[in-house]
C-alpha positions in Angstrom: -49.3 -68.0 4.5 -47.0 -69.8 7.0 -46.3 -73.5 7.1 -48.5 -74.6 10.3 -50.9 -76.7 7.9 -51.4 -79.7 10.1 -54.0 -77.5 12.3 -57.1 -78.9 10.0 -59.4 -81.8 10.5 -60.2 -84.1 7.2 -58.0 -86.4 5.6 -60.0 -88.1 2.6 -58.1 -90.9 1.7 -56.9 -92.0 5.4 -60.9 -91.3 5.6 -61.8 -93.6 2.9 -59.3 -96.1 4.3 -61.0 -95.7 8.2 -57.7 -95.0 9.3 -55.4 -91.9 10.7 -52.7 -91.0 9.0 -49.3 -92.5 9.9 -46.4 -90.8 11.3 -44.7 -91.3 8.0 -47.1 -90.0 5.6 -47.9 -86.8 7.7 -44.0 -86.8 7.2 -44.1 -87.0 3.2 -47.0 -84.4 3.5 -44.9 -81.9 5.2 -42.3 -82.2 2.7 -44.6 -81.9 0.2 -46.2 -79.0 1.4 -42.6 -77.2 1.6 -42.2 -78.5 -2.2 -45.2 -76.8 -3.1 -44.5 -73.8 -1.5 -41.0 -73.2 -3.3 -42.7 -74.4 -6.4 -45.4 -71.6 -5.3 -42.7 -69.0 -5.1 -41.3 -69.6 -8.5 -44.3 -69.6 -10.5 -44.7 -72.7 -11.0 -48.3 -73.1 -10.3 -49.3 -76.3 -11.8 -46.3 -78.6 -10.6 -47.2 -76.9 -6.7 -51.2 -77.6 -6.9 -50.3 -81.7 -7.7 -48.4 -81.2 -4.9 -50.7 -79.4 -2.6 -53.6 -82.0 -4.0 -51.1 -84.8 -2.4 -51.1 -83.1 0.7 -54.6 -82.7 1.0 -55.2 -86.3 0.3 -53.4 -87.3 4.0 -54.9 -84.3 5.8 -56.7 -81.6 4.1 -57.1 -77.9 6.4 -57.7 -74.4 5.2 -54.0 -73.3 4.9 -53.7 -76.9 2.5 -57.5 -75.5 0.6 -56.4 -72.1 0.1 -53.1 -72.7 -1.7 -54.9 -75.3 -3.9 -57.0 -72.4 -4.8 -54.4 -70.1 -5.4 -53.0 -72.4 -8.0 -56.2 -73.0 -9.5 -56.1 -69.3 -9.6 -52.9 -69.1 -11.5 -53.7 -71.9 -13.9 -57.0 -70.4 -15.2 -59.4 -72.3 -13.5 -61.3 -69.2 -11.3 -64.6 -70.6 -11.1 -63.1 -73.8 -9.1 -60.8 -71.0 -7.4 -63.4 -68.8 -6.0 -65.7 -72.2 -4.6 -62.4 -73.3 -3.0 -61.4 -70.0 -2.0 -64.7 -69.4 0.3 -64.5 -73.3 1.2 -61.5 -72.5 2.6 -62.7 -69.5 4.3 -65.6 -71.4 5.6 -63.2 -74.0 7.2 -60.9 -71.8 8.7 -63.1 -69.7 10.6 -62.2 -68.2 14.0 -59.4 -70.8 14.0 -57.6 -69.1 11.3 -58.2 -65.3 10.9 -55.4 -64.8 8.3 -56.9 -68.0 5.9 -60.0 -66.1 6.6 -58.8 -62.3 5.2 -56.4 -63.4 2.2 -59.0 -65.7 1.0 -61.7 -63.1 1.0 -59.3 -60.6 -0.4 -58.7 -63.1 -3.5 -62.7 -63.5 -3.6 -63.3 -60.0 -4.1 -61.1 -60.1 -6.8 -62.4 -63.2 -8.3 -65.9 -62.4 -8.1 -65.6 -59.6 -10.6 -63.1 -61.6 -13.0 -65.0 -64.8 -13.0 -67.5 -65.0 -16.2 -71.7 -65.6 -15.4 -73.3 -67.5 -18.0 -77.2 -67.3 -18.2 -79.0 -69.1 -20.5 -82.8 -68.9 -21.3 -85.3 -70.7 -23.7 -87.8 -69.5 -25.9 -90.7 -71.3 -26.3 -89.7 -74.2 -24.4 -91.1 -77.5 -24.2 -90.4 -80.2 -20.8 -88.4 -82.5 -23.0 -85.7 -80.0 -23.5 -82.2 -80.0 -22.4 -79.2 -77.6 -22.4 -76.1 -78.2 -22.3 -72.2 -76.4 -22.2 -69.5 -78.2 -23.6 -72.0 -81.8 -22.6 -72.7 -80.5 -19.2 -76.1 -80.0 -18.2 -77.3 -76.2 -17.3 -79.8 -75.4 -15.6 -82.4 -72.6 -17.8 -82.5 -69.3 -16.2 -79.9 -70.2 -13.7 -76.6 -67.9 -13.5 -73.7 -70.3 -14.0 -70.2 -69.2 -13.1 -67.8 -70.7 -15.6 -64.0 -69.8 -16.4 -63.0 -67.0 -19.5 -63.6 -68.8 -22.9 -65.6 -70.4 -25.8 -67.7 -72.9 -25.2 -71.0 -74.8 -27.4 -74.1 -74.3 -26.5 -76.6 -77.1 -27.0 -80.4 -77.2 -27.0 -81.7 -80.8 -27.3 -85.5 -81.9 -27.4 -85.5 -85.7 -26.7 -83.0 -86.9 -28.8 -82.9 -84.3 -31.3 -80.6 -81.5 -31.6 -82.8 -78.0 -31.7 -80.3 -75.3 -32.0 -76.7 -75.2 -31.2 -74.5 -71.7 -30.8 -71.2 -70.8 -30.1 -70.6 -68.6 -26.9 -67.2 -66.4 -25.7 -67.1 -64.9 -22.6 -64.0 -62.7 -21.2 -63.5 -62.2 -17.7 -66.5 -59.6 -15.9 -68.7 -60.4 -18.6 -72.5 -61.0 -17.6 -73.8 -62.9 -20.6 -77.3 -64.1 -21.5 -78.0 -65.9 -24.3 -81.5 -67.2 -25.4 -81.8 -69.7 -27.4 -84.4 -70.8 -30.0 -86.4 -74.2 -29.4 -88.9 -73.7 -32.2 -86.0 -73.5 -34.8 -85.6 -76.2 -37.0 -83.3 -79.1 -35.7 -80.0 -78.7 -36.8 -79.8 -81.9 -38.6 -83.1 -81.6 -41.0 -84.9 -83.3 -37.5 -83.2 -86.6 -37.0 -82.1 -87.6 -34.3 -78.1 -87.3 -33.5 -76.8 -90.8 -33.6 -75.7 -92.4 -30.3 -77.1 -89.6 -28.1 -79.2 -91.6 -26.0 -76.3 -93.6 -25.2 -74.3 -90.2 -24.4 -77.1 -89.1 -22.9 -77.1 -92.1 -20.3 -73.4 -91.7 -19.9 -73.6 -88.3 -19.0 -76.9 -88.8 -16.0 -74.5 -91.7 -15.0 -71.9 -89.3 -14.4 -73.8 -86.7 -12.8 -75.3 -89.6 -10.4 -71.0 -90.5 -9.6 -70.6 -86.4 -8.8 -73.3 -86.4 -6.3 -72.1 -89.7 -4.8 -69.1 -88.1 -4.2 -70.5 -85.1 -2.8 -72.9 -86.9 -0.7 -69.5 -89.1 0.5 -67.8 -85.3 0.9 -70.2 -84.8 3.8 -69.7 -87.9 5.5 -66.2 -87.8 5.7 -66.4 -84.4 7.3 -69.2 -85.8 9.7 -66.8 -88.9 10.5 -64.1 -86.6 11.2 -66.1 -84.2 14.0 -67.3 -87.6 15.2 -63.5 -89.0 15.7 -62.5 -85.2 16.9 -64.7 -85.7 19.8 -64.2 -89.1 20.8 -59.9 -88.6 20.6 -61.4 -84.6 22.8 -63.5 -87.1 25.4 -60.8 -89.8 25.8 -57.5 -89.2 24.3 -55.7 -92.5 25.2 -59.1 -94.5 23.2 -59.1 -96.7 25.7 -61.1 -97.3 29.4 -63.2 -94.4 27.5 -66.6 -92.8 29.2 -69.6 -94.5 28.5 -70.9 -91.2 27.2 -68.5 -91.4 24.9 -69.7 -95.0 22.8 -72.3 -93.1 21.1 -70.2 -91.4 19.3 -68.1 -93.7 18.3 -71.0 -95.5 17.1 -72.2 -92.7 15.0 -68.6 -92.2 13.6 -68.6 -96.2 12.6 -71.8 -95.5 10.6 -70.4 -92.1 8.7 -67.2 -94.2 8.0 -69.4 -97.1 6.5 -71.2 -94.3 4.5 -68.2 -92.8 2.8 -67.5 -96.1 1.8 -70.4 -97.3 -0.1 -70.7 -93.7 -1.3 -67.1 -94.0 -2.9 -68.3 -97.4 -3.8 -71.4 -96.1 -5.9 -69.1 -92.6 -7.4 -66.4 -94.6 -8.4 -68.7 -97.6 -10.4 -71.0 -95.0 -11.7 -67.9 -93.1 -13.3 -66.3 -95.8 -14.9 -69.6 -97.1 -16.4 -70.1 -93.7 -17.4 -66.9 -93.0 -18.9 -67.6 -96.5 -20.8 -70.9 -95.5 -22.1 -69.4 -92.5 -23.3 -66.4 -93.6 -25.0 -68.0 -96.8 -26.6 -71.2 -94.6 -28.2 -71.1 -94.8 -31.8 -69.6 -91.9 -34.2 -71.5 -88.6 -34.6 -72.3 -87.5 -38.1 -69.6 -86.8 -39.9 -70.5 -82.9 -39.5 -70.9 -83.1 -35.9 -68.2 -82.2 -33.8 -65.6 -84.7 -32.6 -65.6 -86.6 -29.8 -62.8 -85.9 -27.3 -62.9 -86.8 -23.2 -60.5 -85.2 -20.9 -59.8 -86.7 -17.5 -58.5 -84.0 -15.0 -57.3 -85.1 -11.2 -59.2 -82.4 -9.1 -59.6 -81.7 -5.4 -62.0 -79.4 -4.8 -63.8 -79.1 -2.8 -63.3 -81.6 0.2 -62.1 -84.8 -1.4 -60.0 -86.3 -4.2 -62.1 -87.1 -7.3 -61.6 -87.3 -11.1 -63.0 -84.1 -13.1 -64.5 -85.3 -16.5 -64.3 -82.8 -19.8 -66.0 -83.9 -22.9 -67.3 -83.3 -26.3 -69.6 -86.0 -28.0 
């Protein structure tokens, strides 16, 4: 992959900020890029992707996309690889035939490593919930997830049915049913504070599809401002024709802005509800929250790993 990055179109925090980047931080972002290239080179995969996660925060293109994925790749995280390997091929389409070919090549490749994960219920009653690791799943959906072990949980209202342990190695295909008419782990009571963990976890979901919802703005703003700076370059003694879309680029911008505004107070209240629910049982599992920076795919967020 060569170095002429700057050929993209979104910038997520300049976006956020209703501004274009300056000269000097498209200047740090080159040097940045070249850091995480050599950094790329040696191996170093998880120093370059912070680096290539900086870059993509002033101006995010394909050629900045698909070596974020690459290191995602070579850190173990292939689910996020392969979504931000075909995001990337998505975005670079005719524009950037080679983006386009590598990035399938590594989705070929990906698409038989990565691990599917179905899980079914027998029996099952419209109170109950699954869930990997605390993450809601869908039942009967195939969910891509990366190589592993991971908990199972099968919850009907606040009591915990059945919980199993899982492993899955790269390729594998795995469905597992499980059991809602088995008697609640627990004797039947309810597990302590999960209706507060429970809130804490729709609260997060609710931030994540703010911040997709704001993902699709900022791409919208950008075409919007693409156009206007295509129409009338200078910005100024522009075409009527032209204040339409200006307009409509105003309103996106406003949009990613109470969208951030909404993600970001749904994930600390979230995280709060979370972190302040009382103990589990002393034979429950620990708690433990994990907070990853992540930027994939289209903006800059905050992933959230937990076990409560």
């Amino acid at each position: 992959m060569g170095i002429a990055w700057l050929a993209g179109t979104v910038r997520p925090t300049s976006a956020l900020a209703n501004e274009p980047p300056t000269a000097a931080e498209l200047k740090e972002a080159r040097e940045q890029f070249t850091e995480g290239r050599k950094l790329e080179d040696e191996g170093k995969f998880t120093d370059a992707l912070t680096r290539f996660q900086r870059v993509g925060q002033v101006k995010m293109t394909p050629q900045v996309r698909f070596h974020i994925a690459l290191c995602l790749e070579h850190t173990g995280k292939l689910a996020d690889a392969l979504e931000t390997f075909r995001l990337a091929a998505r975005e670079a389409g005719s524009a950037a035939p080679t983006v386009v070919a590598e990035a399938n090549q590594h989705i070929d490749t990906l698409e038989r490593r990565v691990p599917t994960l179905t899980v079914v219920v027998a029996k099952a009653s419209p109170g109950d919930a699954i869930t990997l690791e605390g993450r809601p799943v869908t039942a009967g959906s195939a969910l891509r997830v990366d190589p592993g072990a991971y908990t199972l949980t099968l919850r009907r209202g606040d009591v915990v049915a059945t919980e199993r342990r899982v492993t899955l190695d790269e390729g594998q295909n795995l469905r597992v049913e499980l059991a809602a008419g088995e008697e609640p782990v627990g004797g039947g009571k309810p597990a302590p504070s999960s209706t507060q963990r429970t809130i804490g976890f729709v609260t997060l979901g609710f931030s994540a599809a703010s911040l997709a919802t704001m993902g699709v703005f900022i791409g919208l703003r950008a075409e919007r401002l693409a156009k206007v700076e295509e129409l009338c370059p200078t910005l100024m003694g522009c075409d009527r024709s032209v204040e339409p879309i200006a307009r409509d680029g105003a309103t996106y911008a406003t949009l990613v802005n109470v969208f951030a505004g909404l993600s970001g107070a749904a994930a600390v209240t979230g995280v709060a509800l979370l972190l302040t629910a009382p103990a589990p049982a002393a034979s429950a599992p620990r708690a433990s929250l994990r907070l990853h920076p992540v930027l994939a795919p289209g903006v800059g967020f905050v992933s959230i790993e937990g076990r409560f």
